[in-house]
C-alpha positions as CSV (number, residue, x, y, z in Angstrom):
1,X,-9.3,3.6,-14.6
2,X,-9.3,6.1,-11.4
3,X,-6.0,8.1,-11.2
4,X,-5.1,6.6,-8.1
5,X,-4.5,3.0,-9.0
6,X,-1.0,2.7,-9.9
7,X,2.3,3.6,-8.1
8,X,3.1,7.0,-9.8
9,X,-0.4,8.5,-9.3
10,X,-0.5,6.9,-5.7
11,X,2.8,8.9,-4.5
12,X,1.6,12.1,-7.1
13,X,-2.1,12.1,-5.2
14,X,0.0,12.0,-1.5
15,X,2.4,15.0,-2.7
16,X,-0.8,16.8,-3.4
17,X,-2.5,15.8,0.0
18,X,0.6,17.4,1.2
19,X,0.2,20.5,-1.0
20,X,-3.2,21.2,0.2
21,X,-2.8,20.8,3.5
22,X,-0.8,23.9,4.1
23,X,2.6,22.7,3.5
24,X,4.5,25.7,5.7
25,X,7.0,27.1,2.6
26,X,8.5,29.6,5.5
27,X,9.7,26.5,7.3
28,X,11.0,24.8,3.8
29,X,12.7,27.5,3.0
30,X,14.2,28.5,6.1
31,X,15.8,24.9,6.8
32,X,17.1,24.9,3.6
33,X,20.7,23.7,3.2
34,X,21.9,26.9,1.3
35,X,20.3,29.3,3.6
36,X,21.6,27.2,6.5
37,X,25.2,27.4,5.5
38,X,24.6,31.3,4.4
39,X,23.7,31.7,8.2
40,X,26.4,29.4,10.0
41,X,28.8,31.5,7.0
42,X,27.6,34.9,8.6
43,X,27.6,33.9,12.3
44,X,31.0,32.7,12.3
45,X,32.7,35.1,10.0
46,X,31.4,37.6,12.9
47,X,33.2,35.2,15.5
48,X,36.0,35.3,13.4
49,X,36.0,39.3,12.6
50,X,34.5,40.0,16.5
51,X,32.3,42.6,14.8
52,X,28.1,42.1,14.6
53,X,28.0,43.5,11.2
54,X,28.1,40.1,9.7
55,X,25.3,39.3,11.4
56,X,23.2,42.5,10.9
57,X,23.9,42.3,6.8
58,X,23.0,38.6,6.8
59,X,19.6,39.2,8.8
60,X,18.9,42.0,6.7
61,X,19.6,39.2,3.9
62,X,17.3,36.9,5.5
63,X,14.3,38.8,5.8
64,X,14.5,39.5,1.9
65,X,15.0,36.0,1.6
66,X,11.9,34.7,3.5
67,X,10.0,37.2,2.2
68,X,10.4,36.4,-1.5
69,X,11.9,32.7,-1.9
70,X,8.7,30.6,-0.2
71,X,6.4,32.4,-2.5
72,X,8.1,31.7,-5.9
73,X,6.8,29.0,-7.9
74,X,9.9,27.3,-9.0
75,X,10.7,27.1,-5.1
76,X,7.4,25.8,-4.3
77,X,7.4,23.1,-7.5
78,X,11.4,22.2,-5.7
79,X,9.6,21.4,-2.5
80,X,7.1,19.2,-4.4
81,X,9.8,17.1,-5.6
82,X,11.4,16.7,-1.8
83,X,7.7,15.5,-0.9
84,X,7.5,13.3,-3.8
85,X,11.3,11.8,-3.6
86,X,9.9,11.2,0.2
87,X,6.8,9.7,-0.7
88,X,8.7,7.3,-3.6
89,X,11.2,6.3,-1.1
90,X,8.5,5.4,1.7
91,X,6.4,3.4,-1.2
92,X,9.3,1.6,-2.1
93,X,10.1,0.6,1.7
94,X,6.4,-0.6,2.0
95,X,6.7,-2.9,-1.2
96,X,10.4,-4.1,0.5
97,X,8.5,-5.0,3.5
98,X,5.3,-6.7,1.7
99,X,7.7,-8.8,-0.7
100,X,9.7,-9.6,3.0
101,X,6.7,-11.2,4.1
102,X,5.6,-13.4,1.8
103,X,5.7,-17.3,1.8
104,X,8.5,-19.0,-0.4
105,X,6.1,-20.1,-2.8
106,X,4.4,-16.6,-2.9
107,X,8.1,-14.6,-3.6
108,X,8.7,-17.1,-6.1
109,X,5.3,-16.3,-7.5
110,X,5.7,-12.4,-7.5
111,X,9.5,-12.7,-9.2
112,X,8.1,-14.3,-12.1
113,X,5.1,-11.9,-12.4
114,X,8.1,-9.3,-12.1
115,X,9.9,-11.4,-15.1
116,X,6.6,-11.5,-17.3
117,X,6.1,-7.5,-16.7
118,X,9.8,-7.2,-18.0
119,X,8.9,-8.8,-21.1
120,X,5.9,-7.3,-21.6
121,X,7.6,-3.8,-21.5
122,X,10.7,-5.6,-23.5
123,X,8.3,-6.7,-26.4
124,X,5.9,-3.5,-26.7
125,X,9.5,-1.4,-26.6
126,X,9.8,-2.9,-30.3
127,X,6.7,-0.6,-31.1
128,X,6.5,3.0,-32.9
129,X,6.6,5.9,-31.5
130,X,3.2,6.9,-31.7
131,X,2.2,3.6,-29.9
132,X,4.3,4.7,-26.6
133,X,1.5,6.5,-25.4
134,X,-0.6,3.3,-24.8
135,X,2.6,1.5,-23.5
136,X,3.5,4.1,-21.3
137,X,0.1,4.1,-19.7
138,X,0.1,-0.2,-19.6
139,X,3.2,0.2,-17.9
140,X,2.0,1.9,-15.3
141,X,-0.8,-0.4,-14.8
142,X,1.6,-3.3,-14.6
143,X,3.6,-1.1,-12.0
144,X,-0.1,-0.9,-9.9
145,X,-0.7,-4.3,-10.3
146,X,2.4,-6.1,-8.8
147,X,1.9,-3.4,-5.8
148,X,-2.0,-4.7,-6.0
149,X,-0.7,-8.2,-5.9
150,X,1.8,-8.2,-3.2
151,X,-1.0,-6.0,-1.0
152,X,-3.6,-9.1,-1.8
153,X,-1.0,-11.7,-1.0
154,X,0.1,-9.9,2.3
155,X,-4.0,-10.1,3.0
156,X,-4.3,-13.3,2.8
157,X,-1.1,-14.0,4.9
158,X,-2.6,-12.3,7.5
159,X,-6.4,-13.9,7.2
160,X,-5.4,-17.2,6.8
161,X,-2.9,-16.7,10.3
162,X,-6.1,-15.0,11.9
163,X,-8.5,-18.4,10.7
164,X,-6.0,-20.4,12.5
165,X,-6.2,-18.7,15.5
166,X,-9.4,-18.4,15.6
167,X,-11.8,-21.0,17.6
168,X,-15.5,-20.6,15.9
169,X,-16.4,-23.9,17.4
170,X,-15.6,-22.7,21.1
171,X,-17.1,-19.5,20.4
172,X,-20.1,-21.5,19.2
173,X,-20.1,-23.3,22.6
174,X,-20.0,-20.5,24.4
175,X,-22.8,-18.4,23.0
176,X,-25.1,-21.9,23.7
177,X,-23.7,-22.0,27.6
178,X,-24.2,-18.4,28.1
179,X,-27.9,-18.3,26.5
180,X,-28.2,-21.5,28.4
181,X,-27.9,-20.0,31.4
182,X,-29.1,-16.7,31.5
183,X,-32.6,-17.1,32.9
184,X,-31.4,-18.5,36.2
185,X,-29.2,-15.7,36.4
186,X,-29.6,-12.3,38.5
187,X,-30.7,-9.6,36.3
188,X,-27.1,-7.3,36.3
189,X,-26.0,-10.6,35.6
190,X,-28.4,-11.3,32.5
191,X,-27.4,-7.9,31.1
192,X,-24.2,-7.9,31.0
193,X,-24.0,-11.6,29.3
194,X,-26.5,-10.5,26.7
195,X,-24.0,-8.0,25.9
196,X,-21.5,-10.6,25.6
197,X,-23.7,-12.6,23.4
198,X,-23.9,-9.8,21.3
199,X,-20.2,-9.6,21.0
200,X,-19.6,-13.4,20.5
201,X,-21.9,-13.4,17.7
202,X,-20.5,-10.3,16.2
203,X,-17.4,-12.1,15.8
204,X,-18.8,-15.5,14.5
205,X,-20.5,-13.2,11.4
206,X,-17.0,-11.6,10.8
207,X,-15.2,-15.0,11.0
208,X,-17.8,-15.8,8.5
209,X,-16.6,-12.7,6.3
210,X,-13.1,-13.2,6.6
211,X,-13.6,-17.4,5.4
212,X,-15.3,-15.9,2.5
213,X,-13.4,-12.8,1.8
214,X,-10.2,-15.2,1.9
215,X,-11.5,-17.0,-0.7
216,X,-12.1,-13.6,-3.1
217,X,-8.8,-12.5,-2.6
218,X,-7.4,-15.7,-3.3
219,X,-9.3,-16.0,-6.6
220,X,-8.7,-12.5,-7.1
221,X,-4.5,-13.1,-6.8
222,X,-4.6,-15.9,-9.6
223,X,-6.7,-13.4,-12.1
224,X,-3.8,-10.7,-11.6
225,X,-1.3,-14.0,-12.7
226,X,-3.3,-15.0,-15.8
227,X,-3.8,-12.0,-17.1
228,X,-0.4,-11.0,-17.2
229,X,0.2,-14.3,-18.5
230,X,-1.8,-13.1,-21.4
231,X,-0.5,-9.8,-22.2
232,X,3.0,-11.4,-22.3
233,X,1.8,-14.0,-24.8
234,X,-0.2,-11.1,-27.0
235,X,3.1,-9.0,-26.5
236,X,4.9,-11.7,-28.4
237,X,3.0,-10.9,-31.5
238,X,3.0,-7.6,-30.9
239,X,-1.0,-6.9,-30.4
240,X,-2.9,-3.5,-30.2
241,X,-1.0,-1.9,-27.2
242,X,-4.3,0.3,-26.4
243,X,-7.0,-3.1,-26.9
244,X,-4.3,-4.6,-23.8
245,X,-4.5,-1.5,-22.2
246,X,-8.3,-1.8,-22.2
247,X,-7.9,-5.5,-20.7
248,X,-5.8,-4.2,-18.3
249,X,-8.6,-1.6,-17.3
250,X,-10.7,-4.6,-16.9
251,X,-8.9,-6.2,-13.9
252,X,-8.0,-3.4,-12.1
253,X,-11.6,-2.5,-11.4
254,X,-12.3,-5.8,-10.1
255,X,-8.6,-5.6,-7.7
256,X,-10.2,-2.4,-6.9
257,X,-13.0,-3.5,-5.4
258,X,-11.1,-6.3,-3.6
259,X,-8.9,-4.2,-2.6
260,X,-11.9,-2.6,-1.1
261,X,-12.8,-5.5,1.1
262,X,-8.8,-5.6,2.3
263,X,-9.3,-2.2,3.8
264,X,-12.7,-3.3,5.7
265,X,-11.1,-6.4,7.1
266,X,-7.8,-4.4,7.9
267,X,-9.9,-1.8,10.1
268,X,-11.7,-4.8,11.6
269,X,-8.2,-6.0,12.6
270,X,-6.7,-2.6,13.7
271,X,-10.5,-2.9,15.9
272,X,-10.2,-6.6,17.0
273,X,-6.0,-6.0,18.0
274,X,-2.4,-6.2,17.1
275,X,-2.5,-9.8,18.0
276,X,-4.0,-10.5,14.8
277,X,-2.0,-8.3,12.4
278,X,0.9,-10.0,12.2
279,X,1.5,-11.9,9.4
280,X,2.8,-15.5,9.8
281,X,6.7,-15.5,9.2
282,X,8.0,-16.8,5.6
283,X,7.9,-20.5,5.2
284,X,5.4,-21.0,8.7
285,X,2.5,-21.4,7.2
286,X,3.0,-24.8,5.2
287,X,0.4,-26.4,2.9
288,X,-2.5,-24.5,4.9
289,X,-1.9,-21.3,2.7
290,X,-4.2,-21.6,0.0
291,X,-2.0,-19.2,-1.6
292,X,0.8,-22.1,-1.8
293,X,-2.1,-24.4,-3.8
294,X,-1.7,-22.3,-7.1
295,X,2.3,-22.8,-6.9
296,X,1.3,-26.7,-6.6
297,X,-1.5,-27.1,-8.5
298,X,1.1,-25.5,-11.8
299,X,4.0,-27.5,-10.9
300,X,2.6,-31.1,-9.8
């Protein structure tokens, strides 16, 4: 499984996009609380005293300061765990935000996935301690896949609001009026409408990507459900933690590679507008969310 799947490794592989990008340790180190007070101390004890020798001892201090604190390891590994406290606490606000903007019937959905992840961890807990390695490693992969799950759900949200905005049949009608008519046209004229020809049917192939893509990530949401629903039933009897692990390994390259497609439609929306990346508001969407069928389908 690549490193980068689940949660942990997501917010570890930022922090070290932040490391290698130059992270400025001078700055760190400077703002630092301690070394703030030390300087507010200094400066007002030499308000206080009316002398500047305050301030001359505590720049002399400084300088030692700067020059040795921003290259010491254990400073540096301290400035790691700022960036990755950051990073955890900007991931979490993302998943608040995705489980915000689900349908009813979707939340509901995700809680009992969270439930059946709880008992999954609950059951394997029982095991020995030389098993914890393999259910250390599934439980990050059931961390990455109810992030993966809420990130497909949110996807399909947002298609399914974008298919019913979107008009095919009019943009049919209007690629057949404007080839129609472009022989009687003045030449400027011709060229410019070709171009918009171009366009219109640009979009009709990507409506015709998004219908289908829909459909994927649709299937693709269910898988996440019933394999969990598995695990949780193998967990009962207490299966081979590193055989569920494997299964686990399984799905994530296929959410991987739907997750793939997400990021291709997303740019095509960040292309197309804003218009059509705003997902429809909780409840709005109604039986036309194809997500909404699976809650049916189990409980009719």
């Amino acid at each position: 499984m690549p490193d980068d799947f689940n949660y942990k490794s997501q917010i570890t592989q930022k922090v070290d996009e932040i490391e290698t990008g130059n992270v400025n340790y001078l700055k760190e180190a400077f703002k630092w609380q301690y070394n703030v007070i030390g300087l507010a101390g200094a400066a007002a004890f030499a308000l206080v005293s009316g002398t500047a020798l305050p301030i001359i001892l505590a720049a002399g201090a400084e300088m030692m300061y700067m020059a040795l604190v921003p290259q010491s390891s254990a400073f540096r590994r301290l400035v790691r765990s700022w960036k990755y406290e950051e990073e955890k606490k900007a991931h979490d606000l993302r998943v608040r935000q995705m489980q915000m903007q689900l349908t009813p019937m979707v939340r509901d959905r995700y809680v009992k996935l969270q439930q059946i992840c709880q008992m999954i961890r609950g059951n394997y807990a029982r095991l020995s301690s030389t098993s914890q390695i393999f259910v250390d490693q599934m439980s990050d992969r059931l961390d990455g896949l109810m992030t993966s799950f809420l990130r497909l759900a949110n996807a399909g949200i947002t298609y399914t609001e974008y298919i019913q905005r979107a008009n095919p049949r009019q943009i049919d009608r209007e690629v057949e009026t404007l080839e129609k008519d472009l022989s009687r046209q003045p030449a400027k004229v011709q060229e410019i409408n070709r171009k918009r020809v171009e366009i219109l049917r640009k979009r009709q192939e990507r409506f015709r990507k998004i219908v289908d893509d829909l459909q994927v990530i649709n299937v693709q949401v269910e898988a996440i459900e019933d394999v969990l629903e598995l695990i949780r039933d193998q967990s009962v009897t207490l299966s081979d933690p590193q055989m569920v692990s494997e299964k686990l390994d399984g799905l994530i390259a296929d959410v991987e590679s739907t997750e793939a497609t997400v990021r291709e439609i997303e740019d095509f929306f960040a292309i197309a507008g804003s218009d059509t990346m705003s997902p429809m508001a909780s409840g709005s969407s109604g039986s036309l969310n194809p997500f909404d069928h699976r809650d049916r389908t189990r409980n009719g």
